[in-house]
C-alpha positions in Angstrom: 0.0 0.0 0.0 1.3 3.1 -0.8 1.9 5.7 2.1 0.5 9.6 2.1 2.6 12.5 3.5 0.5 15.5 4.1 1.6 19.1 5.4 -1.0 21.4 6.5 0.0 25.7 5.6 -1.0 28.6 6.9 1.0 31.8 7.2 2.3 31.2 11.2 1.8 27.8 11.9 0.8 28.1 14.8 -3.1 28.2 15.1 -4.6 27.0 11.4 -2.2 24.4 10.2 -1.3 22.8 13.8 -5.6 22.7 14.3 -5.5 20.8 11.0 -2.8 18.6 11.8 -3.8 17.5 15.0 -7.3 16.6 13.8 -6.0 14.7 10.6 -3.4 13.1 13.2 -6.4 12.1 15.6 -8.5 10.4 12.6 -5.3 8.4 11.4 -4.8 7.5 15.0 -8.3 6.1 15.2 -8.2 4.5 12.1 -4.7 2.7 12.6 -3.1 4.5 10.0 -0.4 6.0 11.6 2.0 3.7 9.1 -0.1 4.5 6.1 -0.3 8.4 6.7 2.0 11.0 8.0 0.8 14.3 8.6 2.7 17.9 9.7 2.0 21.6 9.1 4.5 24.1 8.4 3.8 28.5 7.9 4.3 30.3 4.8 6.0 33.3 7.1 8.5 33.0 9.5 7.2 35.3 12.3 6.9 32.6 15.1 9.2 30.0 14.3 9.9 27.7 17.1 6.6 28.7 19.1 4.1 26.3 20.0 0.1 25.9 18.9 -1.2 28.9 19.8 -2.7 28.7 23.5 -6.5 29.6 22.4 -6.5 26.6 19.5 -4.8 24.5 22.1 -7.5 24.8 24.3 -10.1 24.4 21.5 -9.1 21.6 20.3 -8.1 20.1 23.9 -11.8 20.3 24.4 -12.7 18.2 22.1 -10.2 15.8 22.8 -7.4 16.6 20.3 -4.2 17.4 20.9 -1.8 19.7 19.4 1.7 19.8 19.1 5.0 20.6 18.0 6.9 23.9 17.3 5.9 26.4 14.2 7.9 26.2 11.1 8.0 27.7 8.3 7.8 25.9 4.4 10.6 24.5 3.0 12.0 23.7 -0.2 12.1 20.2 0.4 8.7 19.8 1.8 7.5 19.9 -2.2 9.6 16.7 -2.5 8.5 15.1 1.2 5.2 15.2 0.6 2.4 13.8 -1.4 -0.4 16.9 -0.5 0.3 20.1 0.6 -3.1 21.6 2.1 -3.4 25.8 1.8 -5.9 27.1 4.9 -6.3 30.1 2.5 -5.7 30.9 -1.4 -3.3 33.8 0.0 -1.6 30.5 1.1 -2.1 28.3 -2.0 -0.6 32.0 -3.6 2.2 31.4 -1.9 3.1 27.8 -2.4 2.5 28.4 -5.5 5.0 30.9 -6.0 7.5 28.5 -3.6 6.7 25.6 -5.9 10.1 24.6 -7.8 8.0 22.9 -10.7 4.4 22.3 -12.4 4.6 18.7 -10.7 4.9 20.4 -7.1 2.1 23.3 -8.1 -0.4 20.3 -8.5 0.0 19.1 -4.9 -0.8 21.9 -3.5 -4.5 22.3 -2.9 -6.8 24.1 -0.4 -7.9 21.8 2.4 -11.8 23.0 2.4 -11.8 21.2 -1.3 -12.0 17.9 0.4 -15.1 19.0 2.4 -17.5 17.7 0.6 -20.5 19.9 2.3 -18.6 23.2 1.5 -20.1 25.3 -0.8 -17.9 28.9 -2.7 -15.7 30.1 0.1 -13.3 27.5 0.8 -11.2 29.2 3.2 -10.3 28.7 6.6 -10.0 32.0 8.1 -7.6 33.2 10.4 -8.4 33.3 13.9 -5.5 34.7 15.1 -7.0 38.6 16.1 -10.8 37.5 16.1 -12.9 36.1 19.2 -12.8 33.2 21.0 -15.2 32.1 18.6 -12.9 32.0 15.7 -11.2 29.3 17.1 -14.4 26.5 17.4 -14.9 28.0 13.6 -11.7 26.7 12.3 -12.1 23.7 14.6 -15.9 22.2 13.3 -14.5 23.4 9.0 -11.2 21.9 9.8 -12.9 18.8 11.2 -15.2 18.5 8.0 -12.4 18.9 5.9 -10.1 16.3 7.4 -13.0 13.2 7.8 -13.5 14.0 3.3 -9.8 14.5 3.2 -9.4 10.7 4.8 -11.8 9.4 3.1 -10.1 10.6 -0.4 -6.7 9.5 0.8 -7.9 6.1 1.2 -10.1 5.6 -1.6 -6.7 6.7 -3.7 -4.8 4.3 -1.8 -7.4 1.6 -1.2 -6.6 1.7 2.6 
């Protein structure tokens, strides 16, 4: 069977693309997949490199019984060689990769994560919490959540897991 590297981007990496790794890590974990599928998020700016989730997503997603990990980093060249899908929060994200993207082949793998929802309808981002509410962050939770169960369910119809 073949395995599935995935990297979750936003522009800090520290509430959006940890929120969307922890989740997809979660769902692999429940579905025994964790040799099948490997999942990490990276930022498309370099502001807080080396920080952790933020607190606020951290909590949100503690909640409802996810964790979140890691330390923020930000996208590099190698991660269009390490992995299979690399998952936009935003199109000023999927902008950016694109422009990072050494070649066409790369360019393709880069999608926006709210395309594998399949009950989202025009907007398809995932908008950034970061100076909103406390309610922000259960918004990016429940459309990240959505997103990562049609995401799962793609990656293992393409790879018959």
């Amino acid at each position: 069977m073949p395995r599935t590297a995935i990297l979750f981007v936003c522009l800090g990496n520290i509430c959006r693309s940890p929120t969307a790794e922890g989740v997809m890590r979660e769902l692999v974990r429940r579905e025994g997949l964790q040799d099948w599928i490997t999942v990490d998020s990276a930022g498309t700016g370099g502001w807080h490199v080396g920080d952790p989730p933020d607190a606020r997503a951290t909590s949100t997603a503690h909640a409802r019984g996810i964790a979140l990990q890691g330390a923020a980093r930000r996208v590099r060249a190698s991660d269009f060689e390490d992995f299979d899908l690399l998952l936009a929060m935003d199109r000023s994200n999927l902008r950016d990769l694109h422009r990072l993207a050494p070649d066409e082949e790369s360019c393709a793998r880069v999608k926006l994560l709210r395309e594998f929802d399949p009950a989202s309808s025009g907007d398809l981002d995932v908008p950034d919490p970061y100076y909103g509410g406390p309610g922000g962050f259960d918004e990016v939770l429940d459309l990240v959540q959505a997103a990562c169960a049609g995401l799962l369910a793609e990656v293992r119809r393409g790879a018959r897991l």
